[in-house]
mmCIF file of the N, C-alpha and C atoms, coordinates in Angstrom:
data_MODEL
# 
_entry.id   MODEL 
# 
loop_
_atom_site.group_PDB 
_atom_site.id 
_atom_site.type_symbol 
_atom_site.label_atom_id 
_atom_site.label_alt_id 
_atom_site.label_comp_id 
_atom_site.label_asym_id 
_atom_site.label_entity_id 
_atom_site.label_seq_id 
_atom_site.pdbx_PDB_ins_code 
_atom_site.Cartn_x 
_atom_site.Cartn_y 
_atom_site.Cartn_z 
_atom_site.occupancy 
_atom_site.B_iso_or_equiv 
_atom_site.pdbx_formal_charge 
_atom_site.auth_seq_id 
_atom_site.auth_comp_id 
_atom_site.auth_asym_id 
_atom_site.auth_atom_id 
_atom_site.pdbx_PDB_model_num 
ATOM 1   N N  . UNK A 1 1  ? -64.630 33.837 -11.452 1.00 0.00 ? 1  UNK A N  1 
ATOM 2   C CA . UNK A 1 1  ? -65.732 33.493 -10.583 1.00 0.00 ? 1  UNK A CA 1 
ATOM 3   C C  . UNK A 1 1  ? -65.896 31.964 -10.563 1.00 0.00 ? 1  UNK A C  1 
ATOM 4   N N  . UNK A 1 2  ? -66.039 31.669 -9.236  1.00 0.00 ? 2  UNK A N  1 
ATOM 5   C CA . UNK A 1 2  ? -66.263 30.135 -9.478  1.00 0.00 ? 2  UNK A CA 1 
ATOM 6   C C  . UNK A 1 2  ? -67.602 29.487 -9.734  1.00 0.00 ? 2  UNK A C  1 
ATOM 7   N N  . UNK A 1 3  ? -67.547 28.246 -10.704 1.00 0.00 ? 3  UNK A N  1 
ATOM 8   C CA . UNK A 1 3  ? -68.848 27.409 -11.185 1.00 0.00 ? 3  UNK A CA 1 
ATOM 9   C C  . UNK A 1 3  ? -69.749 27.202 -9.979  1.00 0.00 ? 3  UNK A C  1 
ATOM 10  N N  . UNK A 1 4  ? -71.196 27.473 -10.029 1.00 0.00 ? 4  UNK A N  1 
ATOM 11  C CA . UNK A 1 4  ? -72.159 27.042 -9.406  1.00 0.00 ? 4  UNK A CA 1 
ATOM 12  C C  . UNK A 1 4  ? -71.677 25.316 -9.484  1.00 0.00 ? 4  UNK A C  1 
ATOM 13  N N  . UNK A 1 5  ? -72.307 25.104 -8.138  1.00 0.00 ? 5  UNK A N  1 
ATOM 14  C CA . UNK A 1 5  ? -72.393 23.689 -7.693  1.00 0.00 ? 5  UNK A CA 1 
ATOM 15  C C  . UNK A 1 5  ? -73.089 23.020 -8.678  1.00 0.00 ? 5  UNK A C  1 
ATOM 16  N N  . UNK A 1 6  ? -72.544 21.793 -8.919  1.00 0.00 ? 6  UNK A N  1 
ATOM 17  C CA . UNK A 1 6  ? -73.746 21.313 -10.003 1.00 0.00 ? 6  UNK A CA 1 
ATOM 18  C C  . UNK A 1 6  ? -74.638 20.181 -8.400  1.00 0.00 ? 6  UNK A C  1 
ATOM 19  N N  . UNK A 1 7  ? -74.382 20.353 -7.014  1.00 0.00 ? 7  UNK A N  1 
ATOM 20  C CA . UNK A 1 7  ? -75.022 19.420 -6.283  1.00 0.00 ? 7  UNK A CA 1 
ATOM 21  C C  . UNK A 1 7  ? -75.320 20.283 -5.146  1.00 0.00 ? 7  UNK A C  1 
ATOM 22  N N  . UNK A 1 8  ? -76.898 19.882 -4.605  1.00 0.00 ? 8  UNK A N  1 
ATOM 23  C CA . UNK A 1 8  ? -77.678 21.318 -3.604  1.00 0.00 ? 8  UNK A CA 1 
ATOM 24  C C  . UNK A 1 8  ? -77.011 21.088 -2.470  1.00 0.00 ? 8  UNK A C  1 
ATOM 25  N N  . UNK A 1 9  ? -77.115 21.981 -1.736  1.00 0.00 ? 9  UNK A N  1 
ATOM 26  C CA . UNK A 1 9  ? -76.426 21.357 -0.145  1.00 0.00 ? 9  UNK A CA 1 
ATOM 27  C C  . UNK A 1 9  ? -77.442 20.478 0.402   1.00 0.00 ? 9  UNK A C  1 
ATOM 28  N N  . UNK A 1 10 ? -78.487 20.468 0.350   1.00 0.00 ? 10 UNK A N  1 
ATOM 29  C CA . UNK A 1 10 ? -78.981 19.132 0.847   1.00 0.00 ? 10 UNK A CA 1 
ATOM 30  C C  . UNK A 1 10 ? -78.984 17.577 0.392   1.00 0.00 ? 10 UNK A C  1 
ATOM 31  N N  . UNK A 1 11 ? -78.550 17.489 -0.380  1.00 0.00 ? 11 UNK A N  1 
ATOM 32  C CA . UNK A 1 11 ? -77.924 16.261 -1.292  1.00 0.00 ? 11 UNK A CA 1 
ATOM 33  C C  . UNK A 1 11 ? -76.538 16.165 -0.631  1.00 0.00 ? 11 UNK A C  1 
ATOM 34  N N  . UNK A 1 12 ? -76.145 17.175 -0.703  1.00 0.00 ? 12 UNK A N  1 
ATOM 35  C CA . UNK A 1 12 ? -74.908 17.033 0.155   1.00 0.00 ? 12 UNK A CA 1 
ATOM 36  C C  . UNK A 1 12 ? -74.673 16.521 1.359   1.00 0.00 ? 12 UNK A C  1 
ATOM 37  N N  . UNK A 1 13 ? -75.782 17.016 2.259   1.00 0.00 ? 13 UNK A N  1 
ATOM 38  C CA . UNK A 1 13 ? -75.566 16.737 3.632   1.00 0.00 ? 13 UNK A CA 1 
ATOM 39  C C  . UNK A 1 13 ? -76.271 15.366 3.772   1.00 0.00 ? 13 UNK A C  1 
ATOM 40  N N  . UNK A 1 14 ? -77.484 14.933 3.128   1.00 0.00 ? 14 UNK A N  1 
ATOM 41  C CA . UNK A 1 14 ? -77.630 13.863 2.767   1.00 0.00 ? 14 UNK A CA 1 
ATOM 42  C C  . UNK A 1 14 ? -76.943 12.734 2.144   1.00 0.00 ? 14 UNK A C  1 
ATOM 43  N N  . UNK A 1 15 ? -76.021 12.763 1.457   1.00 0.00 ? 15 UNK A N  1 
ATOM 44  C CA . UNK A 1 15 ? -74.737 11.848 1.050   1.00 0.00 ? 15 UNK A CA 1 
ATOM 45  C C  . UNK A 1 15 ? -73.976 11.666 2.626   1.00 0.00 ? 15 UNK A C  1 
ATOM 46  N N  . UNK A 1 16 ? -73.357 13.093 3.051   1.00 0.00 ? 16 UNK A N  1 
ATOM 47  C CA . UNK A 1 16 ? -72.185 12.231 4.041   1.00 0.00 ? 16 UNK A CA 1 
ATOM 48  C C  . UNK A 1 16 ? -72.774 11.577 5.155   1.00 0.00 ? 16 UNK A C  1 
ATOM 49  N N  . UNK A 1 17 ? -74.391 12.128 5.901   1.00 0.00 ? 17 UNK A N  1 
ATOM 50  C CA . UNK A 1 17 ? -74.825 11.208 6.706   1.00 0.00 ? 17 UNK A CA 1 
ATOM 51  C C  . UNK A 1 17 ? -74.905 10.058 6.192   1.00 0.00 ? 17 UNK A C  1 
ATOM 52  N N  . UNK A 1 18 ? -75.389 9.504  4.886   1.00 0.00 ? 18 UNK A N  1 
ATOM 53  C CA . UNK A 1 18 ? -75.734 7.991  4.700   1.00 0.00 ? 18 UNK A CA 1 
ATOM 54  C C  . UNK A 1 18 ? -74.503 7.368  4.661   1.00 0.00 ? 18 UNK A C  1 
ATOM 55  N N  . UNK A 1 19 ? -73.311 8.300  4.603   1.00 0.00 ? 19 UNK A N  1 
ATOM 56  C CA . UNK A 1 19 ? -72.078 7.497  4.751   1.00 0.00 ? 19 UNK A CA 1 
ATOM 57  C C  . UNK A 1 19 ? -71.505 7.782  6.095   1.00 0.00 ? 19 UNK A C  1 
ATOM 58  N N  . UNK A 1 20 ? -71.653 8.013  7.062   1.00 0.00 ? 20 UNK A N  1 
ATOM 59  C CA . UNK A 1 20 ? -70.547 8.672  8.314   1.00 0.00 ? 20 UNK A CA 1 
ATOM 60  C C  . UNK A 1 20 ? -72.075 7.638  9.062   1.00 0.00 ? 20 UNK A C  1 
ATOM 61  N N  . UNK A 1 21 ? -73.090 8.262  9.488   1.00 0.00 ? 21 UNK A N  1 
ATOM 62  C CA . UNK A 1 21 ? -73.925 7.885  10.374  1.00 0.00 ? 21 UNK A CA 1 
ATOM 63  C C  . UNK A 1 21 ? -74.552 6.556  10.286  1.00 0.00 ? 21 UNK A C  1 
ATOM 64  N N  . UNK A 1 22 ? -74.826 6.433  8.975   1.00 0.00 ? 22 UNK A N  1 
ATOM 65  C CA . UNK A 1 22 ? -75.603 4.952  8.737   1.00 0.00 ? 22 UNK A CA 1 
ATOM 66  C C  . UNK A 1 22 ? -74.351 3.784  8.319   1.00 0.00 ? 22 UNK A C  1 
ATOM 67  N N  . UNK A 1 23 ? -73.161 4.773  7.815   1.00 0.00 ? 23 UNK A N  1 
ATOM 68  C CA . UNK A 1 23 ? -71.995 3.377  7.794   1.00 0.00 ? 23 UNK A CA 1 
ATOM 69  C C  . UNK A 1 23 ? -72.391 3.050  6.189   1.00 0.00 ? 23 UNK A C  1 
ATOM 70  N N  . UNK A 1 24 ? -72.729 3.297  5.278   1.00 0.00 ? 24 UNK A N  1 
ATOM 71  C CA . UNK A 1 24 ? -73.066 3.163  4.181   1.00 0.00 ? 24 UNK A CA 1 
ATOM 72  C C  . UNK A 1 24 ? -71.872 2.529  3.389   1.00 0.00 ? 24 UNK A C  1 
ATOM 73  N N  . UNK A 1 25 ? -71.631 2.108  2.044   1.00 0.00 ? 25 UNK A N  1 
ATOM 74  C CA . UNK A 1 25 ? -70.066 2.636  1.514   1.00 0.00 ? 25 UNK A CA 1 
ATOM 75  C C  . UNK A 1 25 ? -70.274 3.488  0.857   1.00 0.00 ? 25 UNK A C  1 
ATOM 76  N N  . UNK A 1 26 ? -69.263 4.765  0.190   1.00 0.00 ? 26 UNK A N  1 
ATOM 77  C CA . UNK A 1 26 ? -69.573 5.648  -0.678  1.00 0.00 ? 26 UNK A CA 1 
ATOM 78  C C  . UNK A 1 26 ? -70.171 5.242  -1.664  1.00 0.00 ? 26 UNK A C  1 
ATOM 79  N N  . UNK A 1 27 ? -68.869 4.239  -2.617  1.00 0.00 ? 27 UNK A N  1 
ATOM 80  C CA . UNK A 1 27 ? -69.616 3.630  -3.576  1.00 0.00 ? 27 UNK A CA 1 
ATOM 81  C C  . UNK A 1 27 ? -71.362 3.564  -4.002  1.00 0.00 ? 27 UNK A C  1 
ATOM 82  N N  . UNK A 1 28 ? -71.981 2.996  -3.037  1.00 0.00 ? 28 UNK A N  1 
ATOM 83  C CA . UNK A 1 28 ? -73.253 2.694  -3.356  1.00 0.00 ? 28 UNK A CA 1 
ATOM 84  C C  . UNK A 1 28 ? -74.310 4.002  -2.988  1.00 0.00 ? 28 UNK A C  1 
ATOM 85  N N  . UNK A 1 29 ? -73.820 4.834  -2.056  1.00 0.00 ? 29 UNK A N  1 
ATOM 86  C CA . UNK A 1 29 ? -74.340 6.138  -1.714  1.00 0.00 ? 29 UNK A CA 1 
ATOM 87  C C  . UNK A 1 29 ? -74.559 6.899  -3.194  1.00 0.00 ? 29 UNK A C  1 
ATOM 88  N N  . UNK A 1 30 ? -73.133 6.864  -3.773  1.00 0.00 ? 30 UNK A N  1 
ATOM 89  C CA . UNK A 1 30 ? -73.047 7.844  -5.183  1.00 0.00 ? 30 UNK A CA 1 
ATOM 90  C C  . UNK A 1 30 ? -73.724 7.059  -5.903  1.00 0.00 ? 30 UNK A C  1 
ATOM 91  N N  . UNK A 1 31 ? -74.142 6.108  -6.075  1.00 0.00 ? 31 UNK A N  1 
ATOM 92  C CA . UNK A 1 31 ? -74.644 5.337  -6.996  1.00 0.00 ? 31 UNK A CA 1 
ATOM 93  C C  . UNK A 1 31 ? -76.409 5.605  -6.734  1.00 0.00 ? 31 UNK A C  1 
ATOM 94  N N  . UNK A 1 32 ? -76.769 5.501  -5.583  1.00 0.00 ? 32 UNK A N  1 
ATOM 95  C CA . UNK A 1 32 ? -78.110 5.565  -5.666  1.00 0.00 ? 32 UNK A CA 1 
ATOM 96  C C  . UNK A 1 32 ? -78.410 7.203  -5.524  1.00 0.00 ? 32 UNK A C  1 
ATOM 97  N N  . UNK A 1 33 ? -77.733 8.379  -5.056  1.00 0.00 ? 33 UNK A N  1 
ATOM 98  C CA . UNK A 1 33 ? -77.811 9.885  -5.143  1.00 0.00 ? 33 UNK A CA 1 
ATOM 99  C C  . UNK A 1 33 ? -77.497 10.276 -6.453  1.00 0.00 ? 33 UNK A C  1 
ATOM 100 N N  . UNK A 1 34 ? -76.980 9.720  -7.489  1.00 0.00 ? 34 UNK A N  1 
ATOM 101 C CA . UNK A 1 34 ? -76.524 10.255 -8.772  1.00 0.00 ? 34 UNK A CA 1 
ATOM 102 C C  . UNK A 1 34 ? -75.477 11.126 -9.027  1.00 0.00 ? 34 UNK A C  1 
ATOM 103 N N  . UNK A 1 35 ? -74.350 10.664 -8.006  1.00 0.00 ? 35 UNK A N  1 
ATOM 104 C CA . UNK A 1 35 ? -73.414 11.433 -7.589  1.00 0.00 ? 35 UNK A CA 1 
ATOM 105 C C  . UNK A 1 35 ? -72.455 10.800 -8.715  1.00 0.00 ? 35 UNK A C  1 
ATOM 106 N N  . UNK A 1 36 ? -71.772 11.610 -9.529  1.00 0.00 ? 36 UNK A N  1 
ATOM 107 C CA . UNK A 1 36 ? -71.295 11.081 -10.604 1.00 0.00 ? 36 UNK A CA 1 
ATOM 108 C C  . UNK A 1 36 ? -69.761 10.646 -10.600 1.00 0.00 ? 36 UNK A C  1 
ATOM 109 N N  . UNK A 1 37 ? -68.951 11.220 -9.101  1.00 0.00 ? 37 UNK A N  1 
ATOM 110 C CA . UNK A 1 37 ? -67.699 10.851 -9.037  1.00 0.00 ? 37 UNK A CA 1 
ATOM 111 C C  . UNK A 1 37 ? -67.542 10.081 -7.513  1.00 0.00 ? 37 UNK A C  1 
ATOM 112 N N  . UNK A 1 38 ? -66.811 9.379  -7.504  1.00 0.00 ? 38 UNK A N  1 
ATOM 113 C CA . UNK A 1 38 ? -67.051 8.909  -6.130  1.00 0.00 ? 38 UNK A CA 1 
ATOM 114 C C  . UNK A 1 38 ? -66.092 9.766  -5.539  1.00 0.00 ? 38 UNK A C  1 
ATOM 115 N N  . UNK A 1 39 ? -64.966 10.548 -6.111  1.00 0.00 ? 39 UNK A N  1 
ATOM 116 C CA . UNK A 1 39 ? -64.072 10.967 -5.352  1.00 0.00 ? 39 UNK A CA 1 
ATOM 117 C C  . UNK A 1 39 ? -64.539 12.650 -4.900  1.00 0.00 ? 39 UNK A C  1 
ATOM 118 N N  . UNK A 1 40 ? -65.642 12.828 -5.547  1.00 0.00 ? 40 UNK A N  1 
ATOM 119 C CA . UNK A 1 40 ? -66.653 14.200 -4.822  1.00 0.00 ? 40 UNK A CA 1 
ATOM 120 C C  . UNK A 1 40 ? -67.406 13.771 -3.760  1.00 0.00 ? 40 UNK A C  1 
ATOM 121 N N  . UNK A 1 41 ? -67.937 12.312 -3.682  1.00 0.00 ? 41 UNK A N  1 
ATOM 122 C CA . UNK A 1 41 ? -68.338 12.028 -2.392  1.00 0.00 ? 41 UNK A CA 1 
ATOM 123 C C  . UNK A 1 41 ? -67.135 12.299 -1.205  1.00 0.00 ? 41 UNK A C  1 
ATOM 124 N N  . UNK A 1 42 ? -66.367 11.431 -1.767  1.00 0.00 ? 42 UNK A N  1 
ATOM 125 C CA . UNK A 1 42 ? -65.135 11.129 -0.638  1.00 0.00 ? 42 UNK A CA 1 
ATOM 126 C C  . UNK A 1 42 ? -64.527 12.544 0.092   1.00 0.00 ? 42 UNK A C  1 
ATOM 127 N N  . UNK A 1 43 ? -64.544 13.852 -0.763  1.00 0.00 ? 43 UNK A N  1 
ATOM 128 C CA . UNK A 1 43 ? -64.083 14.950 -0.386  1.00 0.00 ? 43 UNK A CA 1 
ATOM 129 C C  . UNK A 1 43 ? -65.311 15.859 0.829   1.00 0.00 ? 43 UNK A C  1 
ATOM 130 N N  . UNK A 1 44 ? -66.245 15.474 0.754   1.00 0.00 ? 44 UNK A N  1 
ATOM 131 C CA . UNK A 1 44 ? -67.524 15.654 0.892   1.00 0.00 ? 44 UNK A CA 1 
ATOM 132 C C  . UNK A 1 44 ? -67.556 15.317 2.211   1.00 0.00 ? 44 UNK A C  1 
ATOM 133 N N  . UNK A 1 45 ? -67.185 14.014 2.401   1.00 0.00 ? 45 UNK A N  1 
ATOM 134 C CA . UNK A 1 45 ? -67.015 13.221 3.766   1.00 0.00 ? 45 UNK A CA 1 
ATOM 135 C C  . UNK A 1 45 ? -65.683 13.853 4.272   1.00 0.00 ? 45 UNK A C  1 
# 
């Protein structure tokens, strides 16, 4: 069975807009969401 998400879908959908719509960089997106890998953002997007 696979692991519960450790991140809600609205955090989620909130990360890739601040990066796709507002032009954000990931970097600083994961940094201020508490997103602990940048390369879970990046997959995300």
């Amino acid at each position: 069975m696979a692991r519960p998400s450790k991140y809600s879908p609205e955090l989620r959908r909130r990360a890739v807009i601040e990066v796709i719509e507002r032009g954000r960089p990931i970097v600083d997106v994961a940094r201020d969401l508490g997103i602990g890998s940048l390369e879970t953002l990046r997959n995300w997007v």
